[in-house]
Every structure is written in C-alpha cells, then in structure tokens.
TIVEX-893661 format. One record per atom (N, C-alpha, C): residue number from 1; residue in one letter; chain; atom name; x negated, y, z negated. Coordinates in steps of 0.001 Angstrom, whole numbers, padded with zeros to 6 digits, m for minus. Example, Ala and Ser with C-alpha at 12.3 -4.5 7.8 and 13.67 -1.06 7.14 Angstrom:
<recs>
1,A,A,N,m013190,m005690,m007800
1,A,A,CA,m012300,m004500,m007800
1,A,A,C,m013200,m003300,m007800
2,S,A,N,m012850,m002250,m007080
2,S,A,CA,m013670,m001060,m007140
2,S,A,C,m012900,000030,m007870
</recs>
This chain:
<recs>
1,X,A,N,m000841,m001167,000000
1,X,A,CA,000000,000000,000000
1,X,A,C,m000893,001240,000000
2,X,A,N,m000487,002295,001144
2,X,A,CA,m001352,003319,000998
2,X,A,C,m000886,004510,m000329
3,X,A,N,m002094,005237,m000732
3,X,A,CA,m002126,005800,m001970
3,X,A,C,m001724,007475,m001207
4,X,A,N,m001060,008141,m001810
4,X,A,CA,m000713,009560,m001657
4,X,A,C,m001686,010230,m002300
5,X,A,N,m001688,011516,m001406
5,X,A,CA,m003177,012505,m002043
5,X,A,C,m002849,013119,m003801
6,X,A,N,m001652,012840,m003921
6,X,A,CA,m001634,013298,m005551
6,X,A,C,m002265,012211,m006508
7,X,A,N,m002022,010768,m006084
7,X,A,CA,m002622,009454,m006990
7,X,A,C,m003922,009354,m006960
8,X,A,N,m004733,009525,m005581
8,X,A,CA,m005682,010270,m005788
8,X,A,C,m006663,010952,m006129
9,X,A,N,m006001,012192,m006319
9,X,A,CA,m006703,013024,m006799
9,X,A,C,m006057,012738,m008782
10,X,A,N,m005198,012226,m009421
10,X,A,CA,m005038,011812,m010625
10,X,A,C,m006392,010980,m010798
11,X,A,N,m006240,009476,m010352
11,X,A,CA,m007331,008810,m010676
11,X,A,C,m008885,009481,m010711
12,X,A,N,m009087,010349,m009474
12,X,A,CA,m010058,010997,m009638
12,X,A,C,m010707,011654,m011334
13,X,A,N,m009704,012389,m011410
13,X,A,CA,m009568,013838,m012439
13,X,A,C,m009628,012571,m014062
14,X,A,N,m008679,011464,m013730
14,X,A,CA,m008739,010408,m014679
14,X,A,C,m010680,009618,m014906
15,X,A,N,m010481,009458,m014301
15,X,A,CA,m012046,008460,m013759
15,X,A,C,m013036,010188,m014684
16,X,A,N,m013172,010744,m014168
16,X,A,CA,m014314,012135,m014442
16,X,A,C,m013660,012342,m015903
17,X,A,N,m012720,013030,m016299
17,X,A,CA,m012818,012746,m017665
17,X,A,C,m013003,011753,m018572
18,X,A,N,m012355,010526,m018116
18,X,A,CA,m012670,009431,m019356
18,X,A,C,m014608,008761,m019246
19,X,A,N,m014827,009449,m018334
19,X,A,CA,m016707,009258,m018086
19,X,A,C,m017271,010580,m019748
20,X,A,N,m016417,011513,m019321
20,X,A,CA,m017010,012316,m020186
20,X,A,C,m016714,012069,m021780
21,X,A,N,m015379,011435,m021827
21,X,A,CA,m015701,010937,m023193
21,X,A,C,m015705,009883,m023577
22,X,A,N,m016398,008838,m023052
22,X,A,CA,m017313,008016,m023473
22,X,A,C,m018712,008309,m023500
23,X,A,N,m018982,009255,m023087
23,X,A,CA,m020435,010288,m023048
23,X,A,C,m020201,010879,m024246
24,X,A,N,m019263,012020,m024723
24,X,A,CA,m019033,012660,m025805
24,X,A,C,m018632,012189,m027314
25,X,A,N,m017633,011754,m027301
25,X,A,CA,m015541,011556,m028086
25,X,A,C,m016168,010162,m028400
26,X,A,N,m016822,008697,m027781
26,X,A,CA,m016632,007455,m028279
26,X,A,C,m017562,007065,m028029
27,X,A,N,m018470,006455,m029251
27,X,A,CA,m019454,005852,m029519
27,X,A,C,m019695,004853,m028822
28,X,A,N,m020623,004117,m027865
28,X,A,CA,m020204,002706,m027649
28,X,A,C,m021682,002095,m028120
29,X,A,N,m022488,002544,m028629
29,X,A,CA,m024070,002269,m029458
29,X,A,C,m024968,001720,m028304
30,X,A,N,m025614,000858,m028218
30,X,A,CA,m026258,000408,m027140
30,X,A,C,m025650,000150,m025813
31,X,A,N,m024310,000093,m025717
31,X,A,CA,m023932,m000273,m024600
31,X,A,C,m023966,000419,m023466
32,X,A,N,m023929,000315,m022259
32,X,A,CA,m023806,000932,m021213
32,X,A,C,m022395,000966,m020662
33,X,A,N,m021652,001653,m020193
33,X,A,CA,m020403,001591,m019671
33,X,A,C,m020192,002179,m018172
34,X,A,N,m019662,001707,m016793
34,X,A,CA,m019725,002017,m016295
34,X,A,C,m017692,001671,m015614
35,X,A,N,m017024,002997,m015236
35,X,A,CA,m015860,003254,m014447
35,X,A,C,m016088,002456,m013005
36,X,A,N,m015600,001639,m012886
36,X,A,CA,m015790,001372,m011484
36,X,A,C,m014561,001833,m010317
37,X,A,N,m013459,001847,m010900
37,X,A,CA,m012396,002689,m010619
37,X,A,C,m010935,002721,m011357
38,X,A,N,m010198,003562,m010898
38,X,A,CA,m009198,003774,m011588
38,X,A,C,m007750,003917,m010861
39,X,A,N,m006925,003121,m010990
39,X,A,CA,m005862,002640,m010399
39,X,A,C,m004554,002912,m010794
40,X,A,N,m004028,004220,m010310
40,X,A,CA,m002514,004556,m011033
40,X,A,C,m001431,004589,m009950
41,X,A,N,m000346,004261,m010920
41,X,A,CA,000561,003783,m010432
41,X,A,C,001478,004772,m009755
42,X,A,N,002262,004581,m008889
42,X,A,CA,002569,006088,m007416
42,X,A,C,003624,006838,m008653
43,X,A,N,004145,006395,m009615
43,X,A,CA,004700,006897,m010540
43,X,A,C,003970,007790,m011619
44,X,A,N,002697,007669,m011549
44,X,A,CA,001886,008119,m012966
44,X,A,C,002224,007309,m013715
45,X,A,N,002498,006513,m014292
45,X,A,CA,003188,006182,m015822
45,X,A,C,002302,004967,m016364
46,X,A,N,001383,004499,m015368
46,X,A,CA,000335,003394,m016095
46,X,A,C,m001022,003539,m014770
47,X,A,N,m002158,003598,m015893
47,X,A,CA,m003574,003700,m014868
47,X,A,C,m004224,002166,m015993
48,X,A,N,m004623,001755,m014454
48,X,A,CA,m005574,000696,m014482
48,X,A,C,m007014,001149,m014526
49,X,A,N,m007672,000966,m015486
49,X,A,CA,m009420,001649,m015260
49,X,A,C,m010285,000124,m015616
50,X,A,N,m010859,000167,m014329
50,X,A,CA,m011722,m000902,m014188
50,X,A,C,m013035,m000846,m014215
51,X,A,N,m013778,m001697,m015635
51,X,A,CA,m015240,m001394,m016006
51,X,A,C,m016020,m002470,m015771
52,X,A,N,m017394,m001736,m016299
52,X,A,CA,m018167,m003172,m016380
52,X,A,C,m019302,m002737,m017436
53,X,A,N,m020161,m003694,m018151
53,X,A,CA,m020783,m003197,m019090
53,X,A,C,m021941,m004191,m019396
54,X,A,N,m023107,m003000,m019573
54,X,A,CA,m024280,m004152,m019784
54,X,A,C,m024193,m005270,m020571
55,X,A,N,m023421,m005540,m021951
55,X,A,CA,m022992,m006494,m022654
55,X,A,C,m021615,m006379,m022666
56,X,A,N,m021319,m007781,m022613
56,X,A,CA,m019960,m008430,m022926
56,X,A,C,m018824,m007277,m022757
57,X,A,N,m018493,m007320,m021437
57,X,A,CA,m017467,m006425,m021232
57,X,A,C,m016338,m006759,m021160
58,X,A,N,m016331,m008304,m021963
58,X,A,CA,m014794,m008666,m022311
58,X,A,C,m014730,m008302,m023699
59,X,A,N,m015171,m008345,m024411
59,X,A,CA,m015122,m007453,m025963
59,X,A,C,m014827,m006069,m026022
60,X,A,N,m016003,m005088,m025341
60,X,A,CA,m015540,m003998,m024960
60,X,A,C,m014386,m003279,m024449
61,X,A,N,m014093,m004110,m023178
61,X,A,CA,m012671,m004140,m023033
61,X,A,C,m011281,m004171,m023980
62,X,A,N,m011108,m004917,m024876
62,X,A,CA,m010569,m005442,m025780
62,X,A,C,m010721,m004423,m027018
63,X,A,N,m011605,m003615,m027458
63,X,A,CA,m011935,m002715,m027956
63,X,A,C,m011419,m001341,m027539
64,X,A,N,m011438,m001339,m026010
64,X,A,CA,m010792,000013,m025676
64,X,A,C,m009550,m000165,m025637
65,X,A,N,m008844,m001097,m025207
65,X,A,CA,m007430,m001343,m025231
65,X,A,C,m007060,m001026,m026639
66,X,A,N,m007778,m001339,m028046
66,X,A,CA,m007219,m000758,m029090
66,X,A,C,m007388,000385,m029517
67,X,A,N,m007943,001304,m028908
67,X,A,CA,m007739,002560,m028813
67,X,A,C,m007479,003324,m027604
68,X,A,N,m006855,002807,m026981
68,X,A,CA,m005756,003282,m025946
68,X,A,C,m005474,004357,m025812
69,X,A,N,m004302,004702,m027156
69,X,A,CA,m003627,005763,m027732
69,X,A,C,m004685,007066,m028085
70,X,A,N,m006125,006962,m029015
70,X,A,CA,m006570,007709,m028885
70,X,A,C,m007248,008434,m027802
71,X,A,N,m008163,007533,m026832
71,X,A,CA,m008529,007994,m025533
71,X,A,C,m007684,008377,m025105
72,X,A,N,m006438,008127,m024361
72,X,A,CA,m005421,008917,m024351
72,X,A,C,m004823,010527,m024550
73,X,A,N,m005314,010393,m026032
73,X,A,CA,m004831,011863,m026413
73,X,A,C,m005840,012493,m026410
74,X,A,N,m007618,012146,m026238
74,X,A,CA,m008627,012774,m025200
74,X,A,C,m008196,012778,m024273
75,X,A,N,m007704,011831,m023298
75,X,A,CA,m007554,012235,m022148
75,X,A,C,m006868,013525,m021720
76,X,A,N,m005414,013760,m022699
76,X,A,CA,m004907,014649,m022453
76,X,A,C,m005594,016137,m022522
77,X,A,N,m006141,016257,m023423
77,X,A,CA,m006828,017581,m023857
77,X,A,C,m008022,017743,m022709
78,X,A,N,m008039,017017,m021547
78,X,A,CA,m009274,017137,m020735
78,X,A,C,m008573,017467,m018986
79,X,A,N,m007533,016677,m018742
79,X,A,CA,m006653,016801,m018121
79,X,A,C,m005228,017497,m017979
80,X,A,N,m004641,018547,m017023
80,X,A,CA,m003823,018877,m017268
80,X,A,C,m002704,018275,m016231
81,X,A,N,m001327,016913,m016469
81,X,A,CA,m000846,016343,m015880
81,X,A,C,000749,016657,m016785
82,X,A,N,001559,016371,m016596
82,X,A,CA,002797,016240,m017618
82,X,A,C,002740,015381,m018331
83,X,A,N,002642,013846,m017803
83,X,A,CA,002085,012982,m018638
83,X,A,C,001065,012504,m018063
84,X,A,N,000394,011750,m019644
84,X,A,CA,m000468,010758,m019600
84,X,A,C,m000308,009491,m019451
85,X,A,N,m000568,008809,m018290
85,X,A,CA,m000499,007355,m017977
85,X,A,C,m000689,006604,m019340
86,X,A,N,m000120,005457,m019388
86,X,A,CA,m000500,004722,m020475
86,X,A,C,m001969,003925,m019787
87,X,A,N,m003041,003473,m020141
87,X,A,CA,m003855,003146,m020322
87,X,A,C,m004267,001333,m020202
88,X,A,N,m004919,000984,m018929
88,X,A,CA,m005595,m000573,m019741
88,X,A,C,m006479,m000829,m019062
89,X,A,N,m007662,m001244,m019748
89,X,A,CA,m008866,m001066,m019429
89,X,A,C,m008872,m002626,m019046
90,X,A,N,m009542,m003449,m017635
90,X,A,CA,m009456,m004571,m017283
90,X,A,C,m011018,m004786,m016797
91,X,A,N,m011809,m005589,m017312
91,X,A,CA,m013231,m005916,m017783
91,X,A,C,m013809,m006697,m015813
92,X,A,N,m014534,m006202,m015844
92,X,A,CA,m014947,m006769,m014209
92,X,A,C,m016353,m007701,m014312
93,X,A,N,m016401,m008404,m014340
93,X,A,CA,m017514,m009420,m014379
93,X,A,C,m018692,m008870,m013785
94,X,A,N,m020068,m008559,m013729
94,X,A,CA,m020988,m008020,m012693
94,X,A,C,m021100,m008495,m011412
95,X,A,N,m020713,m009590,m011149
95,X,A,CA,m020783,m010622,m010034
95,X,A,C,m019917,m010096,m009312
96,X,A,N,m018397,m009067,m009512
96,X,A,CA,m017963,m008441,m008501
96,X,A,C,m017750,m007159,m007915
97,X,A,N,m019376,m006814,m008310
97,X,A,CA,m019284,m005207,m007824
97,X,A,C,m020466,m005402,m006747
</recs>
C-alpha cells in the first residue's frame, strides 16, 4: 500500500525525535540503539518503530514497550501532531538489515 506525504513526513519527524531521546531523556548504558524505521498507520493512531541493538534487542525491546507511555509523552513535547500514535517497538535481528 502506498504511503501519503503526511505518513511520511510523521514517521520521519517520529524516527528524528525518538533518536534524540534516546540520546538525551533514556538511559540505555552500554547499549547501542539504532531506528531502522518507523511505520505509522494512514490513521496516525499506532507507529511501528523498528530497532536493532548491539545487545539483545529482544530485551531492549521489551523494555521500551514498558515505557511506551513515557517515551510517548517525550515524544509529544518534541513533536507537534494532535495525537500521539501509540507506540511498539518490534526488535529486528541483525541478520535483517
């Protein structure tokens, strides 16, 4: 299905802020984290953000999903949208990037 220039440019604006606060806003200690992309829905109402991470980025994963809600309400304060997508972070193996 093709994507409209508003989903877009969301995921974009999504993807660049949630880089910045995992740089800033959330600790992740040794880990490396990397956005590989970000996938919202033609509705806004749920973004898929797809990572990968020098260690165990099925933990990590699982970790951000429980703070959802707070990244989230970073997200908002970084982005200006009506709403904020709900959030789920889905862990990408290195083998498929």
């Amino acid at each position: 299905m093709k994507k409209g220039h508003k989903t877009e440019k969301v995921n974009s604006a999504i993807k660049k802020a949630l880089s910045e606060i995992f740089i800033y806003d959330i600790p992740l200690g040794d880990n490396l984290l990397t956005i590989v992309r970000v996938d919202t829905s033609p509705d806004l109402t749920k973004a898929d953000i797809y990572i990968t991470a020098l260690k165990d980025v099925e933990e990590l994963s699982k970790q951000l999903n429980r703070k959802k809600g707070y990244i989230g309400h970073l997200l908002g304060q970084r982005i200006k949208i009506r709403r904020i997508p709900d959030l789920r972070f889905i862990p990408l193996p290195q083998t498929t990037i």
